[in-house]
VOBA-578129 format. One record per residue: chain; x, y, z of N, C-alpha, C, O in turn; residue in three letters; residue number from 0. Coordinates in nm, 4 decimals, always signed. Layout:
N
{node A,{X,Y,Z},{X,Y,Z},{X,Y,Z},{X,Y,Z},ALA,NUM};
...
//
This chain:
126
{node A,{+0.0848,-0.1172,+0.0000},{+0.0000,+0.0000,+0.0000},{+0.0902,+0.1245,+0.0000},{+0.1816,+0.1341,+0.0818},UNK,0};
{node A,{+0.0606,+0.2375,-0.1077},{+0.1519,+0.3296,-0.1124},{+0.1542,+0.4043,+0.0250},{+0.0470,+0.3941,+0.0847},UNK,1};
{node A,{+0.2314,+0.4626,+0.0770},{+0.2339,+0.5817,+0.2077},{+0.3149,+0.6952,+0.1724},{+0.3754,+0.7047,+0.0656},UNK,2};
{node A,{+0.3147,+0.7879,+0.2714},{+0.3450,+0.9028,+0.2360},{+0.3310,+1.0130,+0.3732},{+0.2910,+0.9854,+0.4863},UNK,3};
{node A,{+0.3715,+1.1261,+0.3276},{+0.3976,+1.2341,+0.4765},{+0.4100,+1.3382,+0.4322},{+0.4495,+1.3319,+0.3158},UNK,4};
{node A,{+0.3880,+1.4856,+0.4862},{+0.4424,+1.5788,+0.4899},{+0.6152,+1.5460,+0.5225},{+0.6714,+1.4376,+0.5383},UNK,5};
{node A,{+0.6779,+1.7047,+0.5253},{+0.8129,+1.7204,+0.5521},{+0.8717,+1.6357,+0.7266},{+0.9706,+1.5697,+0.7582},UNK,6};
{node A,{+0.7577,+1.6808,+0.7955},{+0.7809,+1.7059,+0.9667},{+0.6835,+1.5420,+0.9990},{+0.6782,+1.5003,+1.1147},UNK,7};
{node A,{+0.6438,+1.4976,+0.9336},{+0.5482,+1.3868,+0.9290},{+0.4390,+1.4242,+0.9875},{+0.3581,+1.3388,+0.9514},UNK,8};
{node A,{+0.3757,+1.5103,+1.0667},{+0.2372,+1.5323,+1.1389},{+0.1177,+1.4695,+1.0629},{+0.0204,+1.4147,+1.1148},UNK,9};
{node A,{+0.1461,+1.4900,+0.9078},{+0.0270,+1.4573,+0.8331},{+0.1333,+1.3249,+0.7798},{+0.2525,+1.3138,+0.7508},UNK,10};
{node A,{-0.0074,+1.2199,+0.7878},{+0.0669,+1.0998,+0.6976},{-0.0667,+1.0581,+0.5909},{-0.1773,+1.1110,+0.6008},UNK,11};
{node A,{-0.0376,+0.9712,+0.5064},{-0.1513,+0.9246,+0.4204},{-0.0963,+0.7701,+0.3970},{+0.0090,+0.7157,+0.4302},UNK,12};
{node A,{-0.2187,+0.7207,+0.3221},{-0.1850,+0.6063,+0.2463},{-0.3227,+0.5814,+0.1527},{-0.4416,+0.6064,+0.1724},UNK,13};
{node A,{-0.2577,+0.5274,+0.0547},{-0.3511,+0.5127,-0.0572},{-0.3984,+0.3240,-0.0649},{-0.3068,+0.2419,-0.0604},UNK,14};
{node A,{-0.4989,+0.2915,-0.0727},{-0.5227,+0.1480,-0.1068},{-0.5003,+0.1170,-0.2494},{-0.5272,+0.1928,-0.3425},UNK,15};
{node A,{-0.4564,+0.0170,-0.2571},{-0.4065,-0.0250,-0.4239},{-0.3377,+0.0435,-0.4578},{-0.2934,+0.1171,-0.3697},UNK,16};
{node A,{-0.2905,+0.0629,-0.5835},{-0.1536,+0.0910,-0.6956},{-0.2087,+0.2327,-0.7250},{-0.3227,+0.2787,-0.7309},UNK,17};
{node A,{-0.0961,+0.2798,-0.7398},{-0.1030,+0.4799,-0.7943},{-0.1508,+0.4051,-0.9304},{-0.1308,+0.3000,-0.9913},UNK,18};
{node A,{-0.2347,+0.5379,-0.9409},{-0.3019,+0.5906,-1.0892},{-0.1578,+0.6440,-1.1672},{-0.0665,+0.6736,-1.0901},UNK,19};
{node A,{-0.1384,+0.6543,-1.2737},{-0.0375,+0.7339,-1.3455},{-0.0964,+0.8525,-1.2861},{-0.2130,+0.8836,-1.2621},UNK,20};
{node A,{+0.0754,+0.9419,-1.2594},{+0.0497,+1.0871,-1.2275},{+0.0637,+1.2022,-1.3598},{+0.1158,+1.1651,-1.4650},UNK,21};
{node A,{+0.0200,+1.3229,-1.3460},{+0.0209,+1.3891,-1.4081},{+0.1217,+1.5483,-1.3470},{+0.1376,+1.5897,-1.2322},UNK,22};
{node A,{+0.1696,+1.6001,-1.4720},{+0.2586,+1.7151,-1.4228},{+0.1844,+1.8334,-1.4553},{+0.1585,+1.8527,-1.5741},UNK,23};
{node A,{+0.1368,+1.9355,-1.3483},{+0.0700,+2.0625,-1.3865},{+0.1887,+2.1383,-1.3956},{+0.2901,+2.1089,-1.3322},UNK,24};
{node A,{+0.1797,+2.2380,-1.4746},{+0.2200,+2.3251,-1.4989},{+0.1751,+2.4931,-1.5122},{+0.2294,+2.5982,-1.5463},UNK,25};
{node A,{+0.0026,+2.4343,-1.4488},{-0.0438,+2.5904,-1.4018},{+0.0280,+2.6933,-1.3187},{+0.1318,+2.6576,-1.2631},UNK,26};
{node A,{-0.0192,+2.8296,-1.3020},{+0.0480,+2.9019,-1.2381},{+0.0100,+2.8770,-1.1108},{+0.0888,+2.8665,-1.0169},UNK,27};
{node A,{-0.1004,+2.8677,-1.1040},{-0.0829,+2.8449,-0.9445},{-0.0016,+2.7212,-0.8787},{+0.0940,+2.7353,-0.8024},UNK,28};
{node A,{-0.0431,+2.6269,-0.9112},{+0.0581,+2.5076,-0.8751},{+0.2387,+2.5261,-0.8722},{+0.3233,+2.4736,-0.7997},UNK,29};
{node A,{+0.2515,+2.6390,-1.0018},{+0.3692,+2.6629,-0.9716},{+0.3814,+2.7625,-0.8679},{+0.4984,+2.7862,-0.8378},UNK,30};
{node A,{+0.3075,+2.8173,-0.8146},{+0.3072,+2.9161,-0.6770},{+0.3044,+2.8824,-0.5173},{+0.3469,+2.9173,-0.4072},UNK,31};
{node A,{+0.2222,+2.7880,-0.5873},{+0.2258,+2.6746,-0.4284},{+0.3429,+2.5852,-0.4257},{+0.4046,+2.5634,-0.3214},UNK,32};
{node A,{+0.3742,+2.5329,-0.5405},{+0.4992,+2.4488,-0.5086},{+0.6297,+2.4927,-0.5361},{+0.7153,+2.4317,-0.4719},UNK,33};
{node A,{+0.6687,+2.5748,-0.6074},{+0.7603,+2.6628,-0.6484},{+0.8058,+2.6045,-0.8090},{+0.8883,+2.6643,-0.8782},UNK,34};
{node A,{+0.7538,+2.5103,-0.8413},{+0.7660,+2.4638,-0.9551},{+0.6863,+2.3975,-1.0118},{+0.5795,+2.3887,-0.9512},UNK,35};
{node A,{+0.6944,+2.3231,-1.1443},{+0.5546,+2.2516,-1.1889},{+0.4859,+2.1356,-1.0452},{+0.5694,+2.0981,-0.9629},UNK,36};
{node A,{+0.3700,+2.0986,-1.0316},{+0.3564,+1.9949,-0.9203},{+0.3186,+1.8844,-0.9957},{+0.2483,+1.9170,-1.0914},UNK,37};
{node A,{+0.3484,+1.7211,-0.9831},{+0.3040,+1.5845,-0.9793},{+0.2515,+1.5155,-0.8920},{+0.2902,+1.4700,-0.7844},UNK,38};
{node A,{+0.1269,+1.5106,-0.9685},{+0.0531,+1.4262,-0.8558},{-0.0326,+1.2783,-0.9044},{-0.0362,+1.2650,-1.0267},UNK,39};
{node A,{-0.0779,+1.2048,-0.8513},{-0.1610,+1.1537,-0.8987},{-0.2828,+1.1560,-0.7930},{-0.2841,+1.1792,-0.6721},UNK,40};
{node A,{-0.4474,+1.1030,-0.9414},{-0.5686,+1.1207,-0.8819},{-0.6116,+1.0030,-0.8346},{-0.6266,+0.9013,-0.9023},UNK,41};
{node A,{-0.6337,+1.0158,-0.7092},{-0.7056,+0.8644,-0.6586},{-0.8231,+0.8567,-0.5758},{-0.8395,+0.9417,-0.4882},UNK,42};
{node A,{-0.8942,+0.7782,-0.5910},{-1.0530,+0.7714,-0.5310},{-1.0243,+0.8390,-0.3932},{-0.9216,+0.8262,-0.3265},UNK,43};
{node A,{-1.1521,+0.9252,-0.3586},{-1.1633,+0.9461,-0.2076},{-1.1443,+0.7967,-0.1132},{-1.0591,+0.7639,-0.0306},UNK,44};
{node A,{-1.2394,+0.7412,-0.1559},{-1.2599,+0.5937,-0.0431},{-1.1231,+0.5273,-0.0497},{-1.1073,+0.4307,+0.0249},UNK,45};
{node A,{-1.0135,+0.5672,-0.1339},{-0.8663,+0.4479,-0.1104},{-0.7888,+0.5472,-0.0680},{-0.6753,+0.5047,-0.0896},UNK,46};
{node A,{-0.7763,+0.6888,-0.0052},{-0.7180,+0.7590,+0.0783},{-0.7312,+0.7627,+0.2188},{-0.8350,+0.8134,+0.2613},UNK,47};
{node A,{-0.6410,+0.7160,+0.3080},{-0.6845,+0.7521,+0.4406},{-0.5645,+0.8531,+0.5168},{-0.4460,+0.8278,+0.4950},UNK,48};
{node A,{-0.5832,+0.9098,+0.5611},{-0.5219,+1.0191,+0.6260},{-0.4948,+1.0412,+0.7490},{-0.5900,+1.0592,+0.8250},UNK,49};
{node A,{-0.3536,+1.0460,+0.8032},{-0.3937,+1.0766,+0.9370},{-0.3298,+1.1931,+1.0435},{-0.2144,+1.2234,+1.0129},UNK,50};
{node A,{-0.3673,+1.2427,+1.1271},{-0.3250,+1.3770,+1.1202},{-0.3719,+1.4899,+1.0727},{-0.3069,+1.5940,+1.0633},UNK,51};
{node A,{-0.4951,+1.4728,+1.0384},{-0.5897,+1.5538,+0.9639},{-0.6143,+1.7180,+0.9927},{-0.6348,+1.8147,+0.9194},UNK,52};
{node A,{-0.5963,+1.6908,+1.1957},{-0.5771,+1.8009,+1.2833},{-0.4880,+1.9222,+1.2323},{-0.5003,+2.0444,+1.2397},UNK,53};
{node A,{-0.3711,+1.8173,+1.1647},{-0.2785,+1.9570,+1.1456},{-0.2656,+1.9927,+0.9547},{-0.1693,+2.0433,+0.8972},UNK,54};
{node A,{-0.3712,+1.9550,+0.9054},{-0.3736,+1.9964,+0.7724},{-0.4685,+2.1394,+0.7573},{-0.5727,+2.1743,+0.8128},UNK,55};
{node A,{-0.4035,+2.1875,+0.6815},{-0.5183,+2.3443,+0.6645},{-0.5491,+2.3309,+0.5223},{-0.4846,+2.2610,+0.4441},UNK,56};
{node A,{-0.6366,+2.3915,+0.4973},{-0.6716,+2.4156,+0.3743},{-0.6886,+2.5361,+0.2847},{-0.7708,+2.6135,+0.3337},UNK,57};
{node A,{-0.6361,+2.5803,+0.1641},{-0.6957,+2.6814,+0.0994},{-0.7634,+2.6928,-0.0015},{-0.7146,+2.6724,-0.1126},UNK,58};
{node A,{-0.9148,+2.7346,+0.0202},{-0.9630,+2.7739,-0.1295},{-0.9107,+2.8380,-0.1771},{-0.8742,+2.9431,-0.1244},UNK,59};
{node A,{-0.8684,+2.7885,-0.3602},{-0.8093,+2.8532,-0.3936},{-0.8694,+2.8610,-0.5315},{-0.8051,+2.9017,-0.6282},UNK,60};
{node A,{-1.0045,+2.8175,-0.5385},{-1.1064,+2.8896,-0.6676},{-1.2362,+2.8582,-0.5731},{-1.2210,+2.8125,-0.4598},UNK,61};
{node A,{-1.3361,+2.8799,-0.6160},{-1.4873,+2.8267,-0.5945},{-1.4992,+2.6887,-0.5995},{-1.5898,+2.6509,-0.5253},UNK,62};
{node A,{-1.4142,+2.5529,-0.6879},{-1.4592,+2.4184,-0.7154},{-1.3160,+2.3398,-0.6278},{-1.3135,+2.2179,-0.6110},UNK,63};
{node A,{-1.1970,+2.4376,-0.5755},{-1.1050,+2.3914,-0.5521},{-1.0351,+2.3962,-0.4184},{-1.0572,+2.5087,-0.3737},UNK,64};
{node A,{-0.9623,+2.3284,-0.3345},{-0.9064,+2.3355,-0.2539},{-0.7904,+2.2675,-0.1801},{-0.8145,+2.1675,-0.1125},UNK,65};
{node A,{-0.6605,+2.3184,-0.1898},{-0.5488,+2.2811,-0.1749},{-0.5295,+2.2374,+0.0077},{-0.5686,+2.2818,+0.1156},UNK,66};
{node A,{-0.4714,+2.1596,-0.0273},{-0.4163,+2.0875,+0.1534},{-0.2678,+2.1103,+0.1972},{-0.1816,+2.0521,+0.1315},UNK,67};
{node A,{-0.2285,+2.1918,+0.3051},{-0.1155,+2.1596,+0.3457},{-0.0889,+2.1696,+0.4848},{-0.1666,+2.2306,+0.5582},UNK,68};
{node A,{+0.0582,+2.0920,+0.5461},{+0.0858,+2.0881,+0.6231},{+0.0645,+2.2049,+0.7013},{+0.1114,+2.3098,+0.6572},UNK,69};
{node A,{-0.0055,+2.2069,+0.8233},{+0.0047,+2.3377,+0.9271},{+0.1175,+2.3409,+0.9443},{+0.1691,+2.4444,+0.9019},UNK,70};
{node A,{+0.1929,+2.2618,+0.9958},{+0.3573,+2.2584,+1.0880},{+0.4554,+2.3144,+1.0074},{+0.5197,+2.4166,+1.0315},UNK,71};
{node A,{+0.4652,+2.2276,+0.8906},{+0.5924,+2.2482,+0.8443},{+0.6045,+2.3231,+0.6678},{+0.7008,+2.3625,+0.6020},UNK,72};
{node A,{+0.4458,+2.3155,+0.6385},{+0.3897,+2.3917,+0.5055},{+0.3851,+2.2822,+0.3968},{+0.3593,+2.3376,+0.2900},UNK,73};
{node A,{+0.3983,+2.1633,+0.3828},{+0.4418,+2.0876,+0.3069},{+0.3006,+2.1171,+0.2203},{+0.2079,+2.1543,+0.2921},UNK,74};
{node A,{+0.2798,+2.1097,+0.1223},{+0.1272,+2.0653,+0.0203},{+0.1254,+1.9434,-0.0271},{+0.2108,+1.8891,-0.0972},UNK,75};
{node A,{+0.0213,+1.8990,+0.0145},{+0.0098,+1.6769,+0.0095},{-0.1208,+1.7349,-0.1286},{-0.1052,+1.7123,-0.2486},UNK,76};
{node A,{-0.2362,+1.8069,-0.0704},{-0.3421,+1.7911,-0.1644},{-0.3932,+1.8807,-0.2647},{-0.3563,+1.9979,-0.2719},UNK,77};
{node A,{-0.4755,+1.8294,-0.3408},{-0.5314,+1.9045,-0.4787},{-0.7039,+1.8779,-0.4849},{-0.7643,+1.8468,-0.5876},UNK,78};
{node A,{-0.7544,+1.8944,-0.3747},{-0.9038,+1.8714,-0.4137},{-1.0333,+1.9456,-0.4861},{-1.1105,+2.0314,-0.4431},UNK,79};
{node A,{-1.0260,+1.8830,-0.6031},{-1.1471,+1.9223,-0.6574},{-1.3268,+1.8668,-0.5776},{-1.4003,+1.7749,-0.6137},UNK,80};
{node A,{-1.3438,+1.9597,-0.4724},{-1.4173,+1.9488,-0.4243},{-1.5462,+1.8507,-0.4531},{-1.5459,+1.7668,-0.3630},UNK,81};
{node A,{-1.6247,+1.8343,-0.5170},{-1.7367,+1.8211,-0.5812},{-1.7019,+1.6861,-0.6703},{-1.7927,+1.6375,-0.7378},UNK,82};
{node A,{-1.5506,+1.6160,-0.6707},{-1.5125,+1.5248,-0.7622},{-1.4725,+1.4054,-0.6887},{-1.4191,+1.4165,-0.5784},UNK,83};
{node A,{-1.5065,+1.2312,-0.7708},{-1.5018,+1.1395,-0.6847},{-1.3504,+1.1308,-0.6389},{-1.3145,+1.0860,-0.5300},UNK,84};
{node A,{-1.2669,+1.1798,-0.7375},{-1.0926,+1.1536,-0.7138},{-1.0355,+1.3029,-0.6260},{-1.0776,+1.4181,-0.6364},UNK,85};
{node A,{-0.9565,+1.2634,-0.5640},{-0.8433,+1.3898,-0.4997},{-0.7040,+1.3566,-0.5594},{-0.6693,+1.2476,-0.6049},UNK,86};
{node A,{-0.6197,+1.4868,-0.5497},{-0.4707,+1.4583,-0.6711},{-0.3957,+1.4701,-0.4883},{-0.4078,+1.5504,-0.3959},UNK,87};
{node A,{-0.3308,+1.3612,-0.5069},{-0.2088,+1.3284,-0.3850},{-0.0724,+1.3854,-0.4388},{-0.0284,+1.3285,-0.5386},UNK,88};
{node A,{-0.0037,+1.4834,-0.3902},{+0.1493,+1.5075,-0.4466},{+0.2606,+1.3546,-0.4118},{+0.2785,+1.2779,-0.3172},UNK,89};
{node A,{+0.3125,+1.3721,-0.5467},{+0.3866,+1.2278,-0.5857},{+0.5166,+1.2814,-0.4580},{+0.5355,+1.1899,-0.3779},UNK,90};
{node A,{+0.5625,+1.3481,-0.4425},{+0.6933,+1.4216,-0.4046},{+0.6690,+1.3780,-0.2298},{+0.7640,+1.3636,-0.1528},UNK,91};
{node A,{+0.5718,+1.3670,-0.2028},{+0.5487,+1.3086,-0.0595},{+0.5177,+1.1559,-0.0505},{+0.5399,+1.1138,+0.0630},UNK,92};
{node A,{+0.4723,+1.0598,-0.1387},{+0.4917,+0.9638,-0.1337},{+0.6522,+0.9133,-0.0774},{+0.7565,+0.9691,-0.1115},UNK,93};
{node A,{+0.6420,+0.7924,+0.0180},{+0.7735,+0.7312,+0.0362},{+0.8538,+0.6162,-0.0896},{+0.7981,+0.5064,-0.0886},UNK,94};
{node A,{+0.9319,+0.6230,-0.1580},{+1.0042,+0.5226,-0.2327},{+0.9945,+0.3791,-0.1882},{+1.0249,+0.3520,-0.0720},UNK,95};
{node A,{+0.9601,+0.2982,-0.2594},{+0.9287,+0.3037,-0.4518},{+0.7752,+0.3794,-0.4922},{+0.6878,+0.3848,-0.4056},UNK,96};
{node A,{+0.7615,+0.4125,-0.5726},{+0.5932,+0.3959,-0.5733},{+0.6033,+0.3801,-0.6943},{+0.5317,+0.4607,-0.7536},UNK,97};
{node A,{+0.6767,+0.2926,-0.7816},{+0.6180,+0.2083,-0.8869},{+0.5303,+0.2643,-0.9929},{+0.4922,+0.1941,-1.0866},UNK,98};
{node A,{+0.4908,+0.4147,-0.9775},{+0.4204,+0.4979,-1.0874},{+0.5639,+0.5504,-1.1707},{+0.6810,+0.5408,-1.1341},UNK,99};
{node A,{+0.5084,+0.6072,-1.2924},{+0.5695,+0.6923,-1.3734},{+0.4841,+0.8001,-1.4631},{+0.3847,+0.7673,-1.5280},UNK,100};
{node A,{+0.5295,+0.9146,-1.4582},{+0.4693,+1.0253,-1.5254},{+0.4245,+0.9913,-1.6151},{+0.4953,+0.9136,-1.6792},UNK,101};
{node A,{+0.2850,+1.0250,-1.6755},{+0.1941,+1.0043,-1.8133},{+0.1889,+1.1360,-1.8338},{+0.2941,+1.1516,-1.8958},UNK,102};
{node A,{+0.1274,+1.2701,-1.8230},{+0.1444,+1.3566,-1.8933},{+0.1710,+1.4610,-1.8221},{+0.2068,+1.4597,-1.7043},UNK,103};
{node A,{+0.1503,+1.5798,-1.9089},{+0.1841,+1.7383,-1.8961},{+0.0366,+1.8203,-1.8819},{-0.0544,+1.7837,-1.9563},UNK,104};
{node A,{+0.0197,+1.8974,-1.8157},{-0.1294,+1.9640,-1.8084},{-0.1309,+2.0942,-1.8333},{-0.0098,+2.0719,-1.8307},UNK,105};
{node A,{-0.1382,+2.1575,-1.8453},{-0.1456,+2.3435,-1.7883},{-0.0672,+2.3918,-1.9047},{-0.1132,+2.4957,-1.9520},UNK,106};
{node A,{+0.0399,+2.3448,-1.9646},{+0.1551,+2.4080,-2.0704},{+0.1767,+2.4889,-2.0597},{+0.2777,+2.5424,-2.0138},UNK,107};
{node A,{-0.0052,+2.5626,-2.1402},{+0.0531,+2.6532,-2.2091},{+0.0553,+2.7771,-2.1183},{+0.0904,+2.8902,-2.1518},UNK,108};
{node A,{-0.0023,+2.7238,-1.9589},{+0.0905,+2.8652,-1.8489},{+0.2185,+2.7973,-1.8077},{+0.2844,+2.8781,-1.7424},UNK,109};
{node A,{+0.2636,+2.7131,-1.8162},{+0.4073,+2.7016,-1.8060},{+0.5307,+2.8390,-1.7814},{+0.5296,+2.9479,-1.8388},UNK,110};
{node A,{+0.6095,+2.7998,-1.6997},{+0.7415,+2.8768,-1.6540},{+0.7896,+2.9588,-1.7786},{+0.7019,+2.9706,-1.8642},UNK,111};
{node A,{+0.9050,+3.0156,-1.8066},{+0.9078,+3.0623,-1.8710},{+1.0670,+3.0207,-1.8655},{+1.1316,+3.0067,-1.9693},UNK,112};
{node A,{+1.1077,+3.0075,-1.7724},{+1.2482,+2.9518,-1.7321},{+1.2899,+2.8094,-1.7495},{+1.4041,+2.7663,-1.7331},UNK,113};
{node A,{+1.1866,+2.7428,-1.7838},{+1.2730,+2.5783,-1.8428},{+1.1364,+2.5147,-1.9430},{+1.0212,+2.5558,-1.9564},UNK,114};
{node A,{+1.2142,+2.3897,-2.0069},{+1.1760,+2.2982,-2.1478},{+1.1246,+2.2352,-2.0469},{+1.1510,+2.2444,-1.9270},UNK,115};
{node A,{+1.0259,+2.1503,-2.1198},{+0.9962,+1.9869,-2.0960},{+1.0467,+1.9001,-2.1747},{+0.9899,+1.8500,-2.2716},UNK,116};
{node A,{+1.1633,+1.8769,-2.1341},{+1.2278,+1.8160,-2.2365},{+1.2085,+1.6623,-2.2214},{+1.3178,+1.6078,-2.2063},UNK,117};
{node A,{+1.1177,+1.5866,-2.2208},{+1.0579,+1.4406,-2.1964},{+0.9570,+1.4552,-2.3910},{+0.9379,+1.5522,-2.4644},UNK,118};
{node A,{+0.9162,+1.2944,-2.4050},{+0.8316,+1.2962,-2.4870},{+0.6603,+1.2509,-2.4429},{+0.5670,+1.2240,-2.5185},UNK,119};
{node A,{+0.6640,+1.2548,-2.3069},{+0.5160,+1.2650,-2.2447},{+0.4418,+1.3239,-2.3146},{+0.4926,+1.4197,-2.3730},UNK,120};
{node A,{+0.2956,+1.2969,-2.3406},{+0.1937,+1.4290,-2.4267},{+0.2025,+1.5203,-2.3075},{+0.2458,+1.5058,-2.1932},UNK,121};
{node A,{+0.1371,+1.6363,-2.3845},{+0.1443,+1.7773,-2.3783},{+0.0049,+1.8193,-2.3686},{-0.0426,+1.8387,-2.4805},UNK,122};
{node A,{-0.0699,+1.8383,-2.2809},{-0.1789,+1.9358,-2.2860},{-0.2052,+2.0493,-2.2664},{-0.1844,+2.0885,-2.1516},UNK,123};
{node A,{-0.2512,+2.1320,-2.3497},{-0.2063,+2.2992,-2.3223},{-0.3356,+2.3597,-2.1966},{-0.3360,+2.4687,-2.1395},UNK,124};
{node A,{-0.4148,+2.2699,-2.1856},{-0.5331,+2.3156,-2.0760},{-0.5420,+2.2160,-1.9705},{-0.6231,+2.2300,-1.8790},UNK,125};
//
């Protein structure tokens, strides 16, 4: 079963069954929250369990959306599209192996302005 943590561990997770292929945003906001593109993958609410929940905060950060992160140490674990059966888990907090590999690119065409994607993953500009 995959697991995973913030930086400070307060928040831990684990997912039931095998990661979904993750995906790389490249929106601006994601690059604001994470300081660079974020990877995550989407996995059912019911195969997430969480614990430590106490010290997760949350920010709306549209009307349909809301990001999760560490109170303690700031880490960002989540991507919830509120209203949707899946939540996006950040790959970067999972513990090694997790046996996924990147499937695509999302956001593009707000992409950095400071580096390539230099992979042959598809490309979605939205």
């Amino acid at each position: 079963m995959p697991k995973g943590s913030c930086l400070c561990g307060a928040v831990t997770f684990e997912v039931a069954g095998p990661l979904p292929p993750p995906n790389a945003c490249h929106c601006s906001q994601c690059r604001k929250q994470s300081g660079h593109y974020w990877a995550s993958t989407d996995v059912p609410r019911a195969a997430l369990t969480v614990a430590g929940e106490d010290r997760l905060t949350w920010f709306r950060s549209s009307e349909k959306v809301r990001r999760g992160f560490c109170s303690t140490c700031g880490s960002w674990l989540f991507w919830d599209p509120i209203f949707a059966p899946k939540i996006a888990v950040a790959m970067g907090a999972f513990d090694a192996p997790t046996g996924a590999r990147l499937a695509m690119h999302i956001h593009v065409a707000d992409k950095g302005d400071y580096y390539d994607i230099g992979d042959d993953l598809p490309q979605h500009q939205h």
